[in-house]
Backbone as ProteinMPNN parsed JSONL, in Angstrom:
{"seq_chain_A": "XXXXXXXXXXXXXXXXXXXXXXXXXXXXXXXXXXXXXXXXXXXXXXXXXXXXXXXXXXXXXXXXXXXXXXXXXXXXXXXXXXXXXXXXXXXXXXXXXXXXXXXXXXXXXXXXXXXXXXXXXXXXXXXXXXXXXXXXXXXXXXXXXXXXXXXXXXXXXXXXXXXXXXXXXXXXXXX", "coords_chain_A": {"N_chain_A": [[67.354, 91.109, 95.188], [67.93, 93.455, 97.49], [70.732, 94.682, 98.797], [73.211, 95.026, 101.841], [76.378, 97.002, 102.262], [79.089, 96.657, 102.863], [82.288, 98.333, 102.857], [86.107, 97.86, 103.151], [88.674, 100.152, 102.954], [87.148, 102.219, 101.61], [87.696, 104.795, 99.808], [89.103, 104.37, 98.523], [91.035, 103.419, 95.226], [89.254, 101.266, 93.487], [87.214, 100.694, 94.669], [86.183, 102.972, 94.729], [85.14, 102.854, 92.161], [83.607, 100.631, 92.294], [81.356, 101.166, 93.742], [80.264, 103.315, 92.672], [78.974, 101.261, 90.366], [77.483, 99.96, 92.453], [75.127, 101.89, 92.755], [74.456, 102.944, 90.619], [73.39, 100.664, 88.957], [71.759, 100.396, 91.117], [71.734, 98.45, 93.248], [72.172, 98.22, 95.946], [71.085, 98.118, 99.582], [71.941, 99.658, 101.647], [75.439, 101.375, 101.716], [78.25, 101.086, 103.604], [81.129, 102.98, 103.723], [84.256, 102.126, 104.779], [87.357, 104.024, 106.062], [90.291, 105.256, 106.66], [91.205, 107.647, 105.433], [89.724, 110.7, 106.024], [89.879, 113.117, 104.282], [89.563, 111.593, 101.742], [87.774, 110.728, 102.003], [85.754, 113.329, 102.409], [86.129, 114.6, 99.767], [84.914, 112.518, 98.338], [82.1, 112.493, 99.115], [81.673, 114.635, 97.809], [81.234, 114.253, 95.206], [78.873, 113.883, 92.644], [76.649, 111.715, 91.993], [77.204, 109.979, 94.754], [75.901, 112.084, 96.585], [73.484, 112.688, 95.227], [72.619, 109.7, 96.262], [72.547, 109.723, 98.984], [71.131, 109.36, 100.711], [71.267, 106.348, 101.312], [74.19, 105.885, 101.637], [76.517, 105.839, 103.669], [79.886, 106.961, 106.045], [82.215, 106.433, 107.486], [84.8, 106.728, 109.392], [88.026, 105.024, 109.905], [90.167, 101.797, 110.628], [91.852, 99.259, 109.457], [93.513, 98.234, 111.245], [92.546, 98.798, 114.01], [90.742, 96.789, 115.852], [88.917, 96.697, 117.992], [87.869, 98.795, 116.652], [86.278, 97.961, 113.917], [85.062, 96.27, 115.217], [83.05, 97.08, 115.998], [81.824, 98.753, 113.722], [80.965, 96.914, 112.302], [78.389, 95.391, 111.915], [75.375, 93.431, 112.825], [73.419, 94.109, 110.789], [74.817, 94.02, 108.187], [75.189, 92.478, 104.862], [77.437, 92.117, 103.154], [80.318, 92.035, 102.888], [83.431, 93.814, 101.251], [86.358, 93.671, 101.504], [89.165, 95.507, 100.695], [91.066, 97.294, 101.435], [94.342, 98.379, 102.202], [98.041, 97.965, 102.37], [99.445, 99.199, 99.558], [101.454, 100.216, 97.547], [104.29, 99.051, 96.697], [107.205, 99.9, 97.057], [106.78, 101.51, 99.522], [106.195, 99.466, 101.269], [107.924, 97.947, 101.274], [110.135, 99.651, 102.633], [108.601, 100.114, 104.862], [108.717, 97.852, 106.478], [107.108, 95.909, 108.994], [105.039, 98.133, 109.024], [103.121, 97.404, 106.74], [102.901, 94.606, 107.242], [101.202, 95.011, 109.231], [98.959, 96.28, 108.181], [98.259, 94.527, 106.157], [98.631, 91.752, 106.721], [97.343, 91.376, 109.418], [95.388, 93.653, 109.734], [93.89, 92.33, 108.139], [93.262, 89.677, 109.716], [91.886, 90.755, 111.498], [89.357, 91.722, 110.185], [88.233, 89.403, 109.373], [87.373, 88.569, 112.089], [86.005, 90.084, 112.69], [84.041, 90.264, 111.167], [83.333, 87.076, 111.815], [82.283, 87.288, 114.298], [79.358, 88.746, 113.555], [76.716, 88.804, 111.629], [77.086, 88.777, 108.979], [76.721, 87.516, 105.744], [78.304, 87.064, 103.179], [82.163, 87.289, 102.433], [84.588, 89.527, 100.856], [87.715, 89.806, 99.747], [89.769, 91.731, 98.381], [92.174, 91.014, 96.245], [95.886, 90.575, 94.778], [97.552, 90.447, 91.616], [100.508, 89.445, 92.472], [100.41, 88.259, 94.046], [100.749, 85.773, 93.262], [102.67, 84.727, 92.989], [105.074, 85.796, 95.212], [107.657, 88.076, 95.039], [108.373, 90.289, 96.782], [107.751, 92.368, 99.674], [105.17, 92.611, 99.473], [103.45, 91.187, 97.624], [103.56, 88.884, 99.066], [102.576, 89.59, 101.626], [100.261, 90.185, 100.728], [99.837, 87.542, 99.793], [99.918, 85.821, 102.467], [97.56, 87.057, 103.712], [95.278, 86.282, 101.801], [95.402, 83.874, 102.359], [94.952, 83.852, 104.893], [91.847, 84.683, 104.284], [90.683, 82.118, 102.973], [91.536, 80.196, 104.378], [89.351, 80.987, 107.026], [86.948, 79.706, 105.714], [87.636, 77.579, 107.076], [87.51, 76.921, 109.814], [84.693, 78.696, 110.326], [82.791, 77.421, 111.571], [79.681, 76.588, 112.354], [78.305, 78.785, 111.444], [76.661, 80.754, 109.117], [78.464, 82.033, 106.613], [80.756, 82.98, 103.716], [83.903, 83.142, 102.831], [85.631, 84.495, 100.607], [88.034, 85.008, 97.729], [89.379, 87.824, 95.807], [91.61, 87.746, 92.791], [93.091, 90.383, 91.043], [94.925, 92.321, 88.547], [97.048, 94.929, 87.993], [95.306, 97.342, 87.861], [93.09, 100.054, 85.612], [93.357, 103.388, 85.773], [94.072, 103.393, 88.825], [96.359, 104.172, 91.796]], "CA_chain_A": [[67.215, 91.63, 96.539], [69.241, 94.363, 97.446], [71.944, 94.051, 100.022], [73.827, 96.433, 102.906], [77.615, 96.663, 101.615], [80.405, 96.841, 103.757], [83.489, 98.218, 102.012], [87.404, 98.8, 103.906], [89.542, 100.955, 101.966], [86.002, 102.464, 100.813], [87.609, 105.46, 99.194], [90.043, 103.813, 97.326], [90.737, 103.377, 93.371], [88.451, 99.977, 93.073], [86.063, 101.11, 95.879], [84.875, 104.532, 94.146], [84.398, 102.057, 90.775], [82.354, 99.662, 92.579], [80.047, 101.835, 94.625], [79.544, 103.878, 91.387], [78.388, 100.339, 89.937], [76.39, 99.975, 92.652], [74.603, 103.254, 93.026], [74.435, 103.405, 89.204], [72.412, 99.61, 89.333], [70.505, 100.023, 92.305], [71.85, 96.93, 93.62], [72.388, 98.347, 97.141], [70.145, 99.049, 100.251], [72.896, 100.647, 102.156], [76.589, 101.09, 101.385], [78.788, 101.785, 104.13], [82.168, 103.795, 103.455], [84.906, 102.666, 105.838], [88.241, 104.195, 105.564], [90.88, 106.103, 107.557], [91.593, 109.011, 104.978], [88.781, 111.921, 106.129], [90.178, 113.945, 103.197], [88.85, 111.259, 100.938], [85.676, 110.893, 102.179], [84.956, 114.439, 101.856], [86.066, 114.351, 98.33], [83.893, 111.812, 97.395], [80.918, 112.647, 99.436], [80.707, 115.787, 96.577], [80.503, 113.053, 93.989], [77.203, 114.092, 92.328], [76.331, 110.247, 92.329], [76.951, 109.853, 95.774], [75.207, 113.339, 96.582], [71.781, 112.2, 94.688], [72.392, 108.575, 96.887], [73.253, 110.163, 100.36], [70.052, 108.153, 101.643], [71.579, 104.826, 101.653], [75.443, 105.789, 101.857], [76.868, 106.462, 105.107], [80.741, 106.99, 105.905], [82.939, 105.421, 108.652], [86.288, 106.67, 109.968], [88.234, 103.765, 110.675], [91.452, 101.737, 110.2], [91.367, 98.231, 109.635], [94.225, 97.866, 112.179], [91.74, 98.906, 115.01], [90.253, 95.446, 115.658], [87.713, 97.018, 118.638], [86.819, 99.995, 115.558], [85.951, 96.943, 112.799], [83.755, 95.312, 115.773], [81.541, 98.481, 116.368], [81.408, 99.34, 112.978], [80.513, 95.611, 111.193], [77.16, 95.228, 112.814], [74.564, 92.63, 112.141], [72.486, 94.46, 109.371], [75.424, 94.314, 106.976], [75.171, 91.174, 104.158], [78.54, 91.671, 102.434], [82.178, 92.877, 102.926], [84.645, 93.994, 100.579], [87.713, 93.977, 101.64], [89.91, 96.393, 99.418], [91.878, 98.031, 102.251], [95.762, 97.553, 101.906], [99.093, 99.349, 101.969], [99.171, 98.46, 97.751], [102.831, 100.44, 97.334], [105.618, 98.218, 97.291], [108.572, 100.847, 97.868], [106.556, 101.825, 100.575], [105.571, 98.277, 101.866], [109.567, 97.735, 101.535], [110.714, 100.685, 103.088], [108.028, 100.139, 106.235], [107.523, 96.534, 106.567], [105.887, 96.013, 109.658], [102.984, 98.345, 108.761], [102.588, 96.496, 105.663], [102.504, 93.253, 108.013], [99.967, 95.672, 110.576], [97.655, 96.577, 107.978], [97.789, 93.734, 104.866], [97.798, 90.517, 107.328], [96.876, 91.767, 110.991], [94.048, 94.085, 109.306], [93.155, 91.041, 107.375], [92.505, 88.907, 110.483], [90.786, 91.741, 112.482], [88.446, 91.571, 109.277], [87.807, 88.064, 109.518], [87.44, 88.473, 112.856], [85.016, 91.347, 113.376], [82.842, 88.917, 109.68], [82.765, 86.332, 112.202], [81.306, 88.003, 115.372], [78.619, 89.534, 113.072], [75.686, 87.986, 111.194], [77.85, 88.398, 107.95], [76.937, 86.352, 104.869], [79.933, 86.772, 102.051], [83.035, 88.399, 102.763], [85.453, 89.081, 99.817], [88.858, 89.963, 99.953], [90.656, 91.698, 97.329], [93.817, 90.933, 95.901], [96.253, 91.111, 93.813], [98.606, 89.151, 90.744], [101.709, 89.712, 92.62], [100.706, 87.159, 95.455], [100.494, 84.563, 92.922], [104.525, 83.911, 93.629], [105.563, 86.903, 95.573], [108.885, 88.27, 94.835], [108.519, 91.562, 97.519], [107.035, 92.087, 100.538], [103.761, 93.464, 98.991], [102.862, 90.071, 97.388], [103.529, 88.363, 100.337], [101.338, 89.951, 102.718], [98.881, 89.84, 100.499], [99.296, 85.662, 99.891], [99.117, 85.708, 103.278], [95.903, 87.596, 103.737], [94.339, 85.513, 101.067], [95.527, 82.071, 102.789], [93.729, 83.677, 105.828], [90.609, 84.14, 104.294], [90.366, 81.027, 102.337], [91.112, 78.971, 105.547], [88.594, 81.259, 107.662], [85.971, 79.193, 105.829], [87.47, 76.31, 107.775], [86.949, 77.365, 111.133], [83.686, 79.707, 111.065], [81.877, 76.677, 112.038], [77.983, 76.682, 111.671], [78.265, 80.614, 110.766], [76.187, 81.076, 107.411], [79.311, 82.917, 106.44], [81.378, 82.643, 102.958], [84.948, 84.367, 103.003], [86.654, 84.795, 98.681], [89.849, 86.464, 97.355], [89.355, 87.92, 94.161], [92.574, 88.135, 92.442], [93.45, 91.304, 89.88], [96.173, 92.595, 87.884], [96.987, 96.21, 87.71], [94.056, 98.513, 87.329], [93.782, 101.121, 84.899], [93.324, 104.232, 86.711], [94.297, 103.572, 89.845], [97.449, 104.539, 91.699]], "C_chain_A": [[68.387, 92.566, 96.843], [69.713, 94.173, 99.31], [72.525, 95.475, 100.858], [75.293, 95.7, 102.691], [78.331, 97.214, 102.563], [81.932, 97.313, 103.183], [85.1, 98.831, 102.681], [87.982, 99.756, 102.454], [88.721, 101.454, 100.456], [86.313, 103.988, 99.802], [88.778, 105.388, 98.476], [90.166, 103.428, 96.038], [89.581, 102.485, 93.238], [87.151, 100.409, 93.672], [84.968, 101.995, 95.282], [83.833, 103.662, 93.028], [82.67, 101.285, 91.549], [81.723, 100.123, 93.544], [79.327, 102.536, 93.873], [78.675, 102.628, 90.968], [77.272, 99.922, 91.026], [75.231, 100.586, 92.878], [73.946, 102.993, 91.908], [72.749, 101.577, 88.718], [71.327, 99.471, 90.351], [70.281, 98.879, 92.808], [72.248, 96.939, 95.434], [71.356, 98.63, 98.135], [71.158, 99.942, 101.137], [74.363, 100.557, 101.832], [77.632, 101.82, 102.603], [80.748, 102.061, 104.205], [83.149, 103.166, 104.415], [86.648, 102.633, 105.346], [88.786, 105.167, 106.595], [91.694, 107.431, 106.847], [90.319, 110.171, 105.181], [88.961, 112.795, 104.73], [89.127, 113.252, 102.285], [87.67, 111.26, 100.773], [84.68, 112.27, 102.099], [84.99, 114.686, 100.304], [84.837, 113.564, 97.859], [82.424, 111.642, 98.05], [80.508, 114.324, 98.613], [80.616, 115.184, 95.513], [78.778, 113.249, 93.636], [76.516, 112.793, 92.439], [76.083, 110.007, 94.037], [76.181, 110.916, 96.832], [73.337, 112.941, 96.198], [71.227, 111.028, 95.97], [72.569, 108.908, 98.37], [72.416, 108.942, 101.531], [70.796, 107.0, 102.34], [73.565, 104.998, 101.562], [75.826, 106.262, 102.9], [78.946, 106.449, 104.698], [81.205, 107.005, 107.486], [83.779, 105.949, 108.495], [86.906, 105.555, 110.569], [89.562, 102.922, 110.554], [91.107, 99.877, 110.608], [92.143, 97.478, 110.513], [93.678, 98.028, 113.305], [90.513, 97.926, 115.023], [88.671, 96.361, 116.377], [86.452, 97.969, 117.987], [85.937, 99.18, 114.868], [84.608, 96.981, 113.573], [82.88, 95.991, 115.4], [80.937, 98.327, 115.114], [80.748, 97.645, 111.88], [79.463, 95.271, 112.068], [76.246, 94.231, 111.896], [73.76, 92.828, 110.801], [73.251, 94.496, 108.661], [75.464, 92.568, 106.144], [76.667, 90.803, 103.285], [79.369, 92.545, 102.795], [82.764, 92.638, 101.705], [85.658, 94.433, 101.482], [88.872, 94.461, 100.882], [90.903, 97.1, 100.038], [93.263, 97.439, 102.138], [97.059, 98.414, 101.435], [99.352, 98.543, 100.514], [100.785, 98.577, 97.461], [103.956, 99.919, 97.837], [106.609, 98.924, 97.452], [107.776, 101.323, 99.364], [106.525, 100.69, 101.62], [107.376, 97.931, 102.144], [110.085, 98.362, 102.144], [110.103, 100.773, 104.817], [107.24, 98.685, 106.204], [106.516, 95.948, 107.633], [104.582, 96.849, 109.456], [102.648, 97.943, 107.654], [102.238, 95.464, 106.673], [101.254, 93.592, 109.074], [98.98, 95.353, 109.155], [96.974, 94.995, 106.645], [97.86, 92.134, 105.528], [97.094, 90.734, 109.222], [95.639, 92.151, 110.67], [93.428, 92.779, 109.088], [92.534, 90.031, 108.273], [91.689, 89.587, 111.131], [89.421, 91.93, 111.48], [87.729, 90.609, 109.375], [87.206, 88.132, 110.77], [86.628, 89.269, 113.174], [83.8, 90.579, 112.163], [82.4, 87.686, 111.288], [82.147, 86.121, 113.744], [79.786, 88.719, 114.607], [77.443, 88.463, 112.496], [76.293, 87.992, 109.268], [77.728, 87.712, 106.897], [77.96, 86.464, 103.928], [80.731, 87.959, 102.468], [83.926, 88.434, 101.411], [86.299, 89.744, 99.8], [88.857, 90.038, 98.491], [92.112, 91.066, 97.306], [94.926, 91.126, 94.881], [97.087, 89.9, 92.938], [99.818, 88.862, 91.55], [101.526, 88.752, 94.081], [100.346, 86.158, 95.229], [101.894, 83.831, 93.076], [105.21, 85.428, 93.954], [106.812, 86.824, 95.36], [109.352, 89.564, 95.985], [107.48, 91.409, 98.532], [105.885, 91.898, 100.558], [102.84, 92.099, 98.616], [102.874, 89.133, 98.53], [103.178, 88.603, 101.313], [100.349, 89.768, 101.798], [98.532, 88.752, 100.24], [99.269, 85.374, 101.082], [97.607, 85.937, 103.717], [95.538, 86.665, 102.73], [94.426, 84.008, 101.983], [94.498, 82.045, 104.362], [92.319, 83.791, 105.751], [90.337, 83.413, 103.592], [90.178, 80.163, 103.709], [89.918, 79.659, 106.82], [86.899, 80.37, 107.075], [86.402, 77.608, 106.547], [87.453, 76.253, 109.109], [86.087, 78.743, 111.435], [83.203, 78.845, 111.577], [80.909, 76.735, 111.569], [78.18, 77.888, 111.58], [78.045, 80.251, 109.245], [77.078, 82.377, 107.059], [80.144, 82.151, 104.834], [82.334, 83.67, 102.74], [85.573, 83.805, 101.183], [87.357, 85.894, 98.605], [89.519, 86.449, 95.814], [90.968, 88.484, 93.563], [92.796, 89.241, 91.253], [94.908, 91.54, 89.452], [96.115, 94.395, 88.464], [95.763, 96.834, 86.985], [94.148, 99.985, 87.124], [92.535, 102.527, 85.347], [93.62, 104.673, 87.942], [95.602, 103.493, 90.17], [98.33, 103.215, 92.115]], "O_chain_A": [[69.554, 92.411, 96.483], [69.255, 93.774, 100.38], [72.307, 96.647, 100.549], [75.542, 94.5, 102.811], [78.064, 98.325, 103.022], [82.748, 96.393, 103.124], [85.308, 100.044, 102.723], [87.598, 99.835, 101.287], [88.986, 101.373, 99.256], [85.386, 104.382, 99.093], [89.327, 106.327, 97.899], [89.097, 102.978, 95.625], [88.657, 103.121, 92.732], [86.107, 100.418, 93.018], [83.738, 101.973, 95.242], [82.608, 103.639, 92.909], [81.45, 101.376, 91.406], [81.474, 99.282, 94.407], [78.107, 102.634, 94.002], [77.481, 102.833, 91.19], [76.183, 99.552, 90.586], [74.261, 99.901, 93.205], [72.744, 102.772, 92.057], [71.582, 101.67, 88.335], [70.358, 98.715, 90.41], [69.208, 98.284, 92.913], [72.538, 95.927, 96.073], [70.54, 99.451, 97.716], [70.883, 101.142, 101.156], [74.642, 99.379, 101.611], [77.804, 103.037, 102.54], [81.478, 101.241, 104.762], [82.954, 103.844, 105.423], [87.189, 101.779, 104.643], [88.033, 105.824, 107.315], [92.552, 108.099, 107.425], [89.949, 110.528, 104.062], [87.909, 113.094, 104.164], [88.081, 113.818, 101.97], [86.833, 111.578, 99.929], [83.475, 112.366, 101.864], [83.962, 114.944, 99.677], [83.954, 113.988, 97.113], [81.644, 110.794, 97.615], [79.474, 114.978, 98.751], [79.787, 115.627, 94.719], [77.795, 112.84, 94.254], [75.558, 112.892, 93.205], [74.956, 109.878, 94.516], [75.887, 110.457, 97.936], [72.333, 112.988, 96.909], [70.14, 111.088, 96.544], [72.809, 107.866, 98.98], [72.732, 108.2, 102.461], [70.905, 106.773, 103.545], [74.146, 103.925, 101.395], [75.371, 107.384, 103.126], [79.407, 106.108, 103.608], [80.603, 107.513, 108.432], [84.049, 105.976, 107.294], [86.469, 105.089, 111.621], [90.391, 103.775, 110.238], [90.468, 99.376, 111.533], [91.841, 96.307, 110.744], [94.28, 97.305, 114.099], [89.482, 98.137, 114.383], [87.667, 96.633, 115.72], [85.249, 98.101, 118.212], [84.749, 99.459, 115.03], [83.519, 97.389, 113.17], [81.998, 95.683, 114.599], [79.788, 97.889, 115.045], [80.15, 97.711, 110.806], [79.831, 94.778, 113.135], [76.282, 94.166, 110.668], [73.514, 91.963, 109.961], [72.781, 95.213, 107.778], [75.744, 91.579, 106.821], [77.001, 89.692, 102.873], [79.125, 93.735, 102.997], [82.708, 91.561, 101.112], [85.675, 95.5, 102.096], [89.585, 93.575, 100.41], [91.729, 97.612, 99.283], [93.427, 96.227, 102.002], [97.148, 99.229, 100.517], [99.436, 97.315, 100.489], [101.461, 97.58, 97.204], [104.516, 100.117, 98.915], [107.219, 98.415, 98.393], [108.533, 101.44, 100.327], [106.816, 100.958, 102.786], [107.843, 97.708, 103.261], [111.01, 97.693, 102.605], [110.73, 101.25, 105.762], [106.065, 98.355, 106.047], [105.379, 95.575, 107.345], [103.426, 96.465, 109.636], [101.455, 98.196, 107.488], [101.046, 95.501, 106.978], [100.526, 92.755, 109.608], [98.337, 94.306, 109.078], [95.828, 94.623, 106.394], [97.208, 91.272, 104.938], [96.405, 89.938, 109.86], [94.69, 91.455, 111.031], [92.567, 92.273, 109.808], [91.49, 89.48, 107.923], [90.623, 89.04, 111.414], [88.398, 92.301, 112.056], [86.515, 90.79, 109.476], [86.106, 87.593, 110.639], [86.415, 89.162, 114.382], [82.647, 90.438, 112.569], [81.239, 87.584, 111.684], [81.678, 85.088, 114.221], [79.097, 89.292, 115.451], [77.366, 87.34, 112.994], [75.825, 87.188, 108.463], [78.722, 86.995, 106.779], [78.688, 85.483, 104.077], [80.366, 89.101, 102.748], [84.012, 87.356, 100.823], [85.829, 90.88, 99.846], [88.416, 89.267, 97.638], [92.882, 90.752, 98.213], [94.707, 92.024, 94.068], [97.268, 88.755, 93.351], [100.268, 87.761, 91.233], [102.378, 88.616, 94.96], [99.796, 85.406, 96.034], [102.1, 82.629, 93.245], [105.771, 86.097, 93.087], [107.338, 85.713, 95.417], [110.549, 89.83, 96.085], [106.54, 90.619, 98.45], [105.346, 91.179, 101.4], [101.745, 91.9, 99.143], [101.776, 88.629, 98.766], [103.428, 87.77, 102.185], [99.429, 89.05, 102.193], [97.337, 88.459, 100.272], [98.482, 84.439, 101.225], [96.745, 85.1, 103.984], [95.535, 85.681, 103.47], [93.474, 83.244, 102.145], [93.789, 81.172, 104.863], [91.548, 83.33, 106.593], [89.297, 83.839, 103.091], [89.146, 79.614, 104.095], [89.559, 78.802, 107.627], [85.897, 80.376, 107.791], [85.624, 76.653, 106.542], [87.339, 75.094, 109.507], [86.37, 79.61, 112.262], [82.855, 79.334, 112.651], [80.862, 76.929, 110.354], [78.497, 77.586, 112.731], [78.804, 79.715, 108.437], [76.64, 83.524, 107.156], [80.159, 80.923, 104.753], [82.004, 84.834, 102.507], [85.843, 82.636, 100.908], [87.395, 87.041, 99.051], [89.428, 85.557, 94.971], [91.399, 89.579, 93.925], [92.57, 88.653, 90.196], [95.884, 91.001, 89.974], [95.255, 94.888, 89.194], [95.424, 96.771, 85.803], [94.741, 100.853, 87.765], [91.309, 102.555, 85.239], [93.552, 105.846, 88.311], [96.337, 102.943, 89.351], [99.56, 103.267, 92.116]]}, "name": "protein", "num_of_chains": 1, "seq": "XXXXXXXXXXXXXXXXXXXXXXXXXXXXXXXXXXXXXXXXXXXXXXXXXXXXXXXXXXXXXXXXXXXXXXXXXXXXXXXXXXXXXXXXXXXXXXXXXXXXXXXXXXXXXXXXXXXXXXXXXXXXXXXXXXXXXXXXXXXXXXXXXXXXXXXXXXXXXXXXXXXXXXXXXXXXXXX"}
């Protein structure tokens, strides 16, 4: 059965992969883009792939720090979230730690939080190796964010909702 995909930080290294994979499978009925670089999204709306698929791909301006943006834009017809959005660069995340703390656990609850106003069935949170024993800020917002959506499956309540953190290493291609 094909599904309506929700993806933050939709024009990001992992993001392009796995929208190609789903485009490329035909495992999607809609896929919607959301991300707060415009640049990117025009880039990759000349993606011959996404060009052929225009039908079922849409694209969202958005920031996952704008809780009231999330609401609008996570609407009942969507069946899954990725969550992939995330300041990733640790000199940067070190150098500006509150907006690491805005966008990699604040985003992260405004995520949860716009999943569980919605009709929502799986949400999944990326993540990363480095918030398996953080040593820098970077891992440590992001073992936060994971600890919040692991425990968001303990207070959705009756919500047919399932929130997962997929953990990765360094991925090859991306920055």
């Amino acid at each position: 059965m094909k599904q309506t995909y929700f993806i933050t930080g939709g024009t990001g290294s992992f993001a392009k992969k796995y929208i190609e994979f789903l485009l490329k499978k035909k495992l999607a009925k809609k896929i919607i883009i959301f991300s707060r670089d415009e640049y990117k999204q025009f880039l990759l709306k000349e993606n011959p792939l996404i060009i052929k698929n225009l039908k079922i791909v849409r694209f969202l301006i958005g920031d996952i720090r704008d809780k009231d943006r999330l609401d609008y834009a996570i609407d009942s017809n969507i069946d899954i979230v990725i969550h992939a959005a995330a300041m990733k660069q640790v000199p940067a995340t070190e150098y500006n730690p509150f907006e690491a703390v805005k966008t990699n656990i604040i985003g992260a609850q405004n995520v949860i939080d716009a999943c569980l106003s919605s009709t929502v069935k799986k949400v999944i949170a990326l993540s990363t190796d480095k918030a398996a024993a953080p040593i820098n800020l970077y891992g440590a917002t992001k073992l936060a964010s994971d600890k919040l959506f692991i425990s968001a499956n303990n207070y959705k309540g009756s919500r047919d909702v399932k929130f997962s953190v997929v953990r990765y290493g360094n991925v090859m291609g991306s920055r």
